[in-house]
N, C-alpha and C positions, 0 to 999 in steps of 0.2 A: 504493500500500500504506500509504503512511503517512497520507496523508489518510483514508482507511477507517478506522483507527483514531479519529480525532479524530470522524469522524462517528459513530461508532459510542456516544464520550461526550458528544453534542452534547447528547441529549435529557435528560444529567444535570445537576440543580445543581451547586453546588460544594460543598452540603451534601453530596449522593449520594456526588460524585468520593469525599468524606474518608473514609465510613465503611468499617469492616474488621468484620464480624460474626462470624468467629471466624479463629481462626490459623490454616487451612490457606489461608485468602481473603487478596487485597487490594483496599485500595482503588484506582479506578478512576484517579485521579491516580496512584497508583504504579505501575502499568502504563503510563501513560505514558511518565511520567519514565525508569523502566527501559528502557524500549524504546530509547530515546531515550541512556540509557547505555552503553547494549552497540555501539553503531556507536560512541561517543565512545574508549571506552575500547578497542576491540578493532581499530578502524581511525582513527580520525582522530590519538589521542594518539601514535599510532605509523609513519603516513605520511602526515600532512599536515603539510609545514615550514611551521610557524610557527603550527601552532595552537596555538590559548590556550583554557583548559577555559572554560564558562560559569561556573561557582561548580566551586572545588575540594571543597568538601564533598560534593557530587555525590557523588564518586566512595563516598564510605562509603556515603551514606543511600540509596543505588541499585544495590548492588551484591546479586545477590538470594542465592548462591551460592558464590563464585569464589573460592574460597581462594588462588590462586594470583594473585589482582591484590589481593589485601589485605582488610585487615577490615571488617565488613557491621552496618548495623542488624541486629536481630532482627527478623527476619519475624513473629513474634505483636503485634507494636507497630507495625508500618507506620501503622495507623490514629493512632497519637500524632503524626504528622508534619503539623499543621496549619502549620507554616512547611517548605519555602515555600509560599505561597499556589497557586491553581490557575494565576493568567493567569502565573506566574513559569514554572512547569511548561512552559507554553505556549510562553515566548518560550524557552523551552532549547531545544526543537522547534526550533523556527523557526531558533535559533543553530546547530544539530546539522546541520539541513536544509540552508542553505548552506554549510557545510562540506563536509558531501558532495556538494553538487553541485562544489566545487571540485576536492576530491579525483576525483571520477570524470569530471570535465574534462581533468582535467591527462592526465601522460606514462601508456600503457597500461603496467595492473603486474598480472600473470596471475595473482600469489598475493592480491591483493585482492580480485581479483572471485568465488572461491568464500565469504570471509567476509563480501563484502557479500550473496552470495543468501544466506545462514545468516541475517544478521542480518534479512531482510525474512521467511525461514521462522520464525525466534524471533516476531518480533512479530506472525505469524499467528497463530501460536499461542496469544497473550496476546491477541489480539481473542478471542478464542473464549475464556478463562481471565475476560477483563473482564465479558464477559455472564453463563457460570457464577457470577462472585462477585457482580457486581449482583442477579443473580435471588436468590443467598440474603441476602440483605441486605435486599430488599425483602420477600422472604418473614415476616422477624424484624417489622416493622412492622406495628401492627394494624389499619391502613388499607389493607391488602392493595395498594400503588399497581401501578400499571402502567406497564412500560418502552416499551412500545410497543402500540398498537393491535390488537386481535385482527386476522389475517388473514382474508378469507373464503374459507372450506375445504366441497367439498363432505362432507357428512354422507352417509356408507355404512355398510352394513354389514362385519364383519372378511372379508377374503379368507379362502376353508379354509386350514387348514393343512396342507399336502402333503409329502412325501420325495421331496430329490433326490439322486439318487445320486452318488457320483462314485468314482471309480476309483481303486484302493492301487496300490502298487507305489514304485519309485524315483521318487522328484519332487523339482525343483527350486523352491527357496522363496528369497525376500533379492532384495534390487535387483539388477540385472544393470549398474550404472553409468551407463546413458545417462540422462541429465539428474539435477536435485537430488536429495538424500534426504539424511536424517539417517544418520549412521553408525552407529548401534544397524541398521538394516536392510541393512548387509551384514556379511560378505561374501557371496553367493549362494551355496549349499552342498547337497546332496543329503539329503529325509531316506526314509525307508523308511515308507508307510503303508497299513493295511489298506482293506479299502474299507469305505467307511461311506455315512450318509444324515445331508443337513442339513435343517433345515425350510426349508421355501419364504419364509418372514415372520418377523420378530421377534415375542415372548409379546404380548401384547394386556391392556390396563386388564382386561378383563372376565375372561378366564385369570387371571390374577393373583390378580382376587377370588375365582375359586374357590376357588385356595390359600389363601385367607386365610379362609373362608370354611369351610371343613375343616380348622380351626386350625393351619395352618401354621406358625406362626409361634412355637408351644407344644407342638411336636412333635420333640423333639431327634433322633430316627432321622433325619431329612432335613439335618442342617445338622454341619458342622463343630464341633470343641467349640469352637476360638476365636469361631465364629460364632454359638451359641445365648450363650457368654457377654456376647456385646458385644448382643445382642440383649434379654438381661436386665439388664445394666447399663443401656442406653440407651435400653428404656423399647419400643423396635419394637414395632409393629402393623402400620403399611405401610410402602409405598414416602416418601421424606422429605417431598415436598409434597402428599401427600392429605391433606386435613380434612373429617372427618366430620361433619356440621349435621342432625338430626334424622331420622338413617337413611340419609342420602344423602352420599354419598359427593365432595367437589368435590377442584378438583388447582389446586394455585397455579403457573401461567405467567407468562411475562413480558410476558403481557398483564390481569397479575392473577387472582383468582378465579374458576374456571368451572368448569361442571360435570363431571365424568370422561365420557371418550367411553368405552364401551365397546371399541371398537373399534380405537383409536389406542395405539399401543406402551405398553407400564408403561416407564416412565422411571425417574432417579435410584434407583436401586437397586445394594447393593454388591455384591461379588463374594460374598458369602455368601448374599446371599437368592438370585443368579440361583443358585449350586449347589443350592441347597437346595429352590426351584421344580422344577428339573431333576430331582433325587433325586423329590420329589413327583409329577411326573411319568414318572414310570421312565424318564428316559435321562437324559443329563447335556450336558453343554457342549463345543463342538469344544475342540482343540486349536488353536493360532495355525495352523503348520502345515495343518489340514486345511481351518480359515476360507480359506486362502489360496491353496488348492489347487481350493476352488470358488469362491472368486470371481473364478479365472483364466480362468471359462468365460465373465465378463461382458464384454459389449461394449467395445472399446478405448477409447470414448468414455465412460467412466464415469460421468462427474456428471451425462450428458443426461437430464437428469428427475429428478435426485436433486433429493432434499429435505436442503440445505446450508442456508448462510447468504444463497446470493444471492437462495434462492427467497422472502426475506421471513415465510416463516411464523414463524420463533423457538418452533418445536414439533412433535415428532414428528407425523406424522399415519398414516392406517391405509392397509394395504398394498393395491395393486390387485392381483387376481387374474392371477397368472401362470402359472399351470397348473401345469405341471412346470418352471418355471424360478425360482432364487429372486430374491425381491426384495427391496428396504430395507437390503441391501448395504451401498450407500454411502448416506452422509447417514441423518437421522431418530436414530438412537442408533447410541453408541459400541455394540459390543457385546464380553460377556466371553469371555472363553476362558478355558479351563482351566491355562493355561501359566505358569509364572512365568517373569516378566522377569529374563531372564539374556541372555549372550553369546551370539554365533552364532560358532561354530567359525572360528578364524582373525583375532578383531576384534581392533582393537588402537586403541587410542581416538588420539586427535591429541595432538601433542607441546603439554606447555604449558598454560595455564590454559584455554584452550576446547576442551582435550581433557574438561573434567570436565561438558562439556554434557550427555551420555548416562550417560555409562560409570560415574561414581561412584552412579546410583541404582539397579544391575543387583542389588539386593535385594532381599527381602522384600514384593517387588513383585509385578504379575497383568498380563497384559498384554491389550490391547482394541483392537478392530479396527474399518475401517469408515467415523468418522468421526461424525458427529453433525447436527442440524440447523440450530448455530452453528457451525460450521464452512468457517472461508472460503471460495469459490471456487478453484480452484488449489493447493488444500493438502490434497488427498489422493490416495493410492496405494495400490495393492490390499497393497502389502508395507509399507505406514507400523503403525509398532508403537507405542500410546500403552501409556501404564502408569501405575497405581493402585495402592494400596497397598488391600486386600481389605475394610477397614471405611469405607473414605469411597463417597459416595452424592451429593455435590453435583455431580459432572458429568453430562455426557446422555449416561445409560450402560443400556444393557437388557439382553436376553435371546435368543438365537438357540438353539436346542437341537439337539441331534445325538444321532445312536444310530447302535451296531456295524449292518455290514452284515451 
């Protein structure tokens, strides 16, 4: 796990690692280095005798959150942090890395080994957060570069888009406990739903431009008022990396500039354009719950054939025809629901400062399902609940639609 990260910034300079292109990102060195603070600070300072911190500044310039182990850089400034240098980053790694291997050598201590799987699920996470922020960083340069090499993908046309139905009534949703999960996903609880239908495939580039295309985007009846305002403040026409060149329409990857697949999912889009696509389309967006409730019907092998991080593409691609079964589930885009990120009946966050992992951002929040195309191998679950705040659009987040039965 921790070398995956490091490969994952191999192919970056060290000019790349520094930059931060706006405050909700960081640079690709500081997800290191953090990564690499949270095992420090949350397991090594606290039972391994006799360890000694790498640099004790650490603990401020890395600290991303954690009010309860002390005060933080500002997250809009990460990018001013050109000391320390990259290879200094590095050798904390490597400092961090044999420490824990000491630590998990030594005498067995059963309340270590849940924070150390937390702490290898956090820096999943933040592989998948390193590529989101490098892609918009690279996007901001007018050299359009590229992170990686285009994959070769075969070119199809969009699968139909079909209703699958699935069944209301009492259902059970939340982890059931057996192996990891973040605590935002329990406790398991009952909730009560009608029956409804989901689409078979996530929206598609070409859908998309219909909407857009039928002035969507200049049509306040489809959109939330916070939505059409941030839409007119911020200038929206599309989704964040389409750029239009003489009628045509291209999408910047993390293989650089190429042309828009019709057929391959609309990405980076907020939670207001997918409501308002939805609205535009007369039906609107599942609930978490009811996303959850059908993707229980998918094989217990979930990721086989998903389009994750392992499968090398670094891009949604378009859905094969499943009949009446749905697809692109897992991997390819996060997708929205209509739920705001709150508690689940009976949650009670962990004592102490790594209780404030989840639980302090159960605001004003949306929550999204599924999982993405960056998205490690082994770091998803049909009941994993990511969460966005309704106006950001730099993660790999789409569209699944749903309508009443």
């Amino acid at each position: 796990m921790r070398r995956r990260s490091e490969a994952l910034a191999a192919p970056l300079s060290a000019e790349d690692q520094q930059v931060q292109s706006m405050p909700d990102a960081s640079p690709a060195k500081w997800h290191l280095a953090h990564t690499t603070w949270f095992f420090e600070t949350f397991l090594l300072k606290e039972r391994l005798r006799g360890y000694r911190p790498f640099d004790a500044d650490f603990a401020f310039l890395f600290n991303s959150y954690y009010e309860g182990v002390g005060p933080r850089h500002a997250r809009p400034q990460r990018g001013l942090l050109t000391r320390p240098p990259l290879r200094e980053v590095m050798d904390y790694r490597r400092h961090v890395d044999a420490a824990m291997g000491r630590l998990i050598a030594g005498p067995p201590d059963d309340t270590a080994a849940p924070l150390i799987a937390l702490g290898l699920n956090h820096e999943q996470q933040h592989q998948e957060l390193l590529l989101m922020d490098i892609k918009h960083a690279f996007s901001c340069n007018p050299l359009h570069p590229a992170y990686a090499p285009a994959a070769a993908a075969a070119l199809r046309q969009a699968a139909p888009l079909r209703w699958v139905g699935v069944d209301g009534g009492v259902r059970g949703i939340g982890h059931d406990g057996g192996g990891f999960a973040f605590d935002n996903e329990a406790p398991r609880h009952e909730v009560m739903l009608r029956d409804f239908r989901i689409a078979s495939r996530l929206v598609t580039n070409g859908e998309y431009l219909g909407f857009m295309r039928d002035g969507g985007y200049a049509r306040p009846e489809f959109w939330f008022m916070d939505g059409i305002e941030t839409v007119r403040r911020e200038g929206w026409r599309a989704p964040l990396y389409w750029r239009e060149r003489d009628g045509a329409w291209l999408e910047f990857t993390l293989s650089g500039l190429r042309p828009l697949d019709p057929a391959a999912p609309a990405g980076h889009v907020s939670y207001y354009e997918a409501a308002a696509y939805a609205a535009w389309a007369g039906k609107r967006l599942a609930t978490e719950a009811e996303w959850e409730c059908a993707a229980a019907a998918l094989p217990r092998d979930i990721e086989r054939g998903a389009n994750l991080l392992g499968s090398g593409k670094l891009h949604p691609a378009s859905a094969e025809d499943g009949g009446r079964q749905a697809r692109q589930m897992i991997g390819d885009l996060w997708e929205w629901t209509q739920s705001a990120y709150s508690t689940y009946p009976g949650f009670r966050p962990a004592a102490g400062a790594i209780g404030e992992y989840n639980g302090k951002f159960m605001a004003n929040q949306m929550v999204l399902r599924g999982g993405s195309c960056v998205t490690p191998p082994g770091h998803i679950r049909i009941t994993y609940r990511n969460f966005f705040y309704p106006h950001q659009r730099w993660m790999f987040a789409g569209i699944r639609l749903a309508e009443d039965a």
